[in-house]
N, C-alpha and C positions, 0 to 999 in steps of 0.2 A: 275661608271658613270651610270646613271639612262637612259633609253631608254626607245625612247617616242613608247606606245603602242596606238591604236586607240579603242574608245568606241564599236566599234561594238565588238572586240578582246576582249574587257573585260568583255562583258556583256556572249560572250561564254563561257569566262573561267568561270562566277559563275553561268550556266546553274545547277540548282536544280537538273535538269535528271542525272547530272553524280556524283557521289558519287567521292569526292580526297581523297586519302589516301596515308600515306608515312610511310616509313620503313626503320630504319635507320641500314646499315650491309656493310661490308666487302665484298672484291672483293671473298673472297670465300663464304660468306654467301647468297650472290647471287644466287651463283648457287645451291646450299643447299636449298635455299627456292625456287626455280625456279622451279625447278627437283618435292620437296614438294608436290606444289600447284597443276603442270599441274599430276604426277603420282596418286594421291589421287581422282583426280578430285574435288579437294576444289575450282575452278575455273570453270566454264558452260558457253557456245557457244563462239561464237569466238572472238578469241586475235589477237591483233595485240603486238608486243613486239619491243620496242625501241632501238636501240644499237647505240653507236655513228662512226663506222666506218665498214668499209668491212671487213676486219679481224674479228672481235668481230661477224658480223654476221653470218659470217662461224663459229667459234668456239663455239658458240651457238648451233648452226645446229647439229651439230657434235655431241654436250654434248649432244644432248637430244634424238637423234638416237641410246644414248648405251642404252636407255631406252626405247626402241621401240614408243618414242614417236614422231611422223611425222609431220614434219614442210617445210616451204617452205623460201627460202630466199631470199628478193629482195634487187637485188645487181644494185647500181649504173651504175657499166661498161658494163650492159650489154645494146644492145640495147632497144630503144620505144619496138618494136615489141614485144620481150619479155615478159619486164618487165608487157605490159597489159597483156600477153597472163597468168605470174603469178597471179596477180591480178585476171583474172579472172576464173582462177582455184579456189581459195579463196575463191569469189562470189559465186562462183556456189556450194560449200560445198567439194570439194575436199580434203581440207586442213583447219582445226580447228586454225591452229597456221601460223600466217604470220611473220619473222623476217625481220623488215627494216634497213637499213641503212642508217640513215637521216643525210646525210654527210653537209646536207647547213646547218645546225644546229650550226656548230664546228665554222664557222666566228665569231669571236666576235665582239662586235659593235664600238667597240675601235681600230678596224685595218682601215691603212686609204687604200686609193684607188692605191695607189704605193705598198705597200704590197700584196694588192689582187692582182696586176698584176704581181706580180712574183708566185704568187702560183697556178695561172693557167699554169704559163708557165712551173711550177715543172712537176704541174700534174695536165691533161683536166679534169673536172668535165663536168658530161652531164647538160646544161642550163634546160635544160625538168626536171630531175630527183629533187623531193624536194617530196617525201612520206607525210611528216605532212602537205604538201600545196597543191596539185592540184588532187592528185588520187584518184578514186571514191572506197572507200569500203563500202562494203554494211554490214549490221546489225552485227555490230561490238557488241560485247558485253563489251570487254574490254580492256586498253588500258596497257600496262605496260612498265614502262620508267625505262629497267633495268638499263641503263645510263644515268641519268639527263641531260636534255638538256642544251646547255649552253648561253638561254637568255627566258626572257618570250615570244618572239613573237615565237618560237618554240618548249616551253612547254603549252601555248592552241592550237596552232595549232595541236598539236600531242594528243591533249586529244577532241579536236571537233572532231577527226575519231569516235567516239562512242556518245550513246544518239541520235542518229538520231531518225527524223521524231517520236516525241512524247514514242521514245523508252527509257528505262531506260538502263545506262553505268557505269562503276566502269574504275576510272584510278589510277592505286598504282604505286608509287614512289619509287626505292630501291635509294639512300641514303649512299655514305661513307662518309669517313671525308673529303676527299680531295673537293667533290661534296657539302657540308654546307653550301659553303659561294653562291654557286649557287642558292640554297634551299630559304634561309634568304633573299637575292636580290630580287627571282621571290614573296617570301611572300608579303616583301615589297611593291615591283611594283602593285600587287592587291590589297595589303589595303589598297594604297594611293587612289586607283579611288573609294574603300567603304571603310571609315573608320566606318561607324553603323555598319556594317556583322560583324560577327565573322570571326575566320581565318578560311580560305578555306579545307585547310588539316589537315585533321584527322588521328591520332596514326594509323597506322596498328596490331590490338591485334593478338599475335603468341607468343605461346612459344618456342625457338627453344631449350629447352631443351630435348623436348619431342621428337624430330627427329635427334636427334642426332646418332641414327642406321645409317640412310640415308647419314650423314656427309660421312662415310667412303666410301660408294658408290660411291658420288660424288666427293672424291677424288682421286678414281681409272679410275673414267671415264676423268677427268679432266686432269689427267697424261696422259692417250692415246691421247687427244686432242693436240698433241704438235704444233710448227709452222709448220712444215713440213709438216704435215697433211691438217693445213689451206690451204697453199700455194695449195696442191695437190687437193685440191676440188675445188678451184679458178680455176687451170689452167682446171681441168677435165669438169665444166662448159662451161667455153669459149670455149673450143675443141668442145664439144658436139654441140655448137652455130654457129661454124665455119662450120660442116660438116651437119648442118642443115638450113643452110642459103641460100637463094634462090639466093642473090644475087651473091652468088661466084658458083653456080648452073652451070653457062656457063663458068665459069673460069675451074672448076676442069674437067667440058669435054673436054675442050682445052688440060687440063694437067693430067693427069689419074694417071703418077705416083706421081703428088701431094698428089693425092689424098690419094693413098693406103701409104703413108709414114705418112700422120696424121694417119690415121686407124691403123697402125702395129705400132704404134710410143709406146715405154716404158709404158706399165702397171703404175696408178698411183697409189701409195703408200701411200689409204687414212685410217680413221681408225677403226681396224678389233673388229668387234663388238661382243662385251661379251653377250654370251647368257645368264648367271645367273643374269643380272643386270636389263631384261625386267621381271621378274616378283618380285613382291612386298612380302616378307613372313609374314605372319600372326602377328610373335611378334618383327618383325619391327614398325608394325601399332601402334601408340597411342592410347588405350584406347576410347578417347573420337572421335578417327576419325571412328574408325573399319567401323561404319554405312556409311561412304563412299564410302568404297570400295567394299563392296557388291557385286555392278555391275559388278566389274572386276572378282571378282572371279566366279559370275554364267557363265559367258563367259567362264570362263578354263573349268567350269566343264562340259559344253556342250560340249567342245573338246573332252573332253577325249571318250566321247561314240563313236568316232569316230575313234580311235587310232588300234581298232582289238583287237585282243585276248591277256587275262593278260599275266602276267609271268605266273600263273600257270598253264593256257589254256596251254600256248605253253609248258609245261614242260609233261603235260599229252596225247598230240598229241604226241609229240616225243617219252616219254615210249609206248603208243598204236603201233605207227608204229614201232618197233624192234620186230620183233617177238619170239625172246629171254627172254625180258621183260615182254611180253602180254600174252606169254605161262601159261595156269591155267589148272592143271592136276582133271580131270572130278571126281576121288575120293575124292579129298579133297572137291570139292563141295559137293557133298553129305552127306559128315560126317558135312560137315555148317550147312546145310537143318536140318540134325538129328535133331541138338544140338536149 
């Protein structure tokens, strides 16, 4: 069924400022190019990254923390206060990478109004909370819809985040099979209002032959990422929110051992991050990227000057300090001298 979009809506979607691009992959090749783009840094200033539910935005999170790559995730349940105070960590440069979770997305426009009244009453969504509609991000660079949305009125809304105020924006689309007929739909929907333009989205060119080192990475990070894990950074959130909350402030002095039973409450069992998968090795790199990564590597090397003494340092202080070892008999020097 064809849903009606308004011209203001369309004329954002074919804003020139923002380059569309789409990439058609697998629910693993997702995170294989994901991983990719932001570790390489084939990606520059800041993203926002699309997911279509709370779960997914955590396991995202998750995946790209075994790559010491820092992200923030804004999650529908938690409260207003929050979610800007996220937001505006982001704003401010804190955070390169924003993961939303644009849950008003998932209505399709085919449900009637008897339906949506049971699905609030499953489960409250925040009326406030709609990411691709109402929240201010500032100088977005780029938009990435690793879940396609599932109507056009909130695949331009989720691509006007970037290209602001006469700024240039890149929005790339990853693309399964199950996600095509979404794809085809929202094309459609924007040809019909330009049938002269050409199509809007353009191939995303990537070999993913060439990183296929990276596949096995991200398949070992993807493993740790289990449900369990999800569940446990959700609950580990909300705890944090509860014991940081102004308004239960006068509750918990009322109630103290409340208090210390959240505080002492079971250790959560999130997931325990592999140190060899934060750095990238040399003959990982493709060839035609190496020039990429550069940057990353002058950073380790500035580290190391700060690490102290090599191994052989410390191997030569230790022989020096025995004095067993460091004994040198004053004849045999002299017959050195001689010779």
């Amino acid at each position: 069924m064809s849903t009606h979009v308004s011209s203001s809506l369309m004329e954002e979607a074919r804003d020139a400022r923002t380059t569309k691009l789409k990439r058609e992959c697998e629910e693993e090749d997702k995170f294989v190019l994901v991983y990719t783009l932001l570790k390489l840094r084939l990606i520059r200033g800041k993203s926002i990254i699309f997911v279509n539910s709370v779960d997914r935005c955590y396991r995202l999170k998750l995946f790209l923390e075994q790559f010491g790559i820092p992200s923030c995730a804004l999650n529908s349940e938690l409260p207003v206060n929050s979610r800007c105070h996220i937001v505006n960590q982001f704003n401010e440069g804190l955070y390169d990478i924003i993961i939303a979770s644009d849950e008003t997305a998932l209505e399709t426009p085919t449900e009637t109004k008897d339906e949506k009244t049971k699905q609030k009453k499953v489960r409250k969504k925040d009326k406030e909370y709609g990411v691709s509609r109402g929240i201010d991000f500032q100088n977005v660079s780029n938009v990435i819809n690793f879940d396609f949305p599932a109507n056009v009125d909130a695949y331009i809304h989720r691509v006007g985040r970037t290209a602001r105020a006469d700024n240039q924006g890149t929005a790339l689309s990853f693309i399964s099979v199950k996600e095509m007929p979404l794809l085809e739909h929202c094309e459609e929907e924007l040809a019909d209002s330009h049938p002269e333009e050409e199509t809007l989205f353009k191939p995303f060119q990537f070999r993913m032959e060439e990183i296929e080192g990276f596949r096995y990475r991200a398949k070992d990070a993807m493993r740790a990422v289990t449900k369990v894990a999800v569940r446990e950074a959700r609950l580990k959130e909300i705890k944090s929110e509860i014991l940081n909350s102004q308004k239960l402030k006068s509750y918990f002095e009322d109630n103290p051992r409340d208090l210390q039973l959240l505080r002492h409450d079971k250790s959560l069992h999130t997931v325990k991050t592999q140190q060899h998968l934060k750095n990238v090795p040399d003959y990982l790199v493709p060839p035609t990227l190496r020039h990429m990564k550069s940057g990353g590597r002058r950073a380790r090397t500035n580290k190391q000057f700060h690490k102290g003494p090599t191994r052989g340092e410390m191997k030569y202080k230790k022989r020096k300090a025995d004095p067993l070892k460091s004994f040198e008999y004053a004849g045999l020097l002299k017959k050195k001298k001689k010779k």
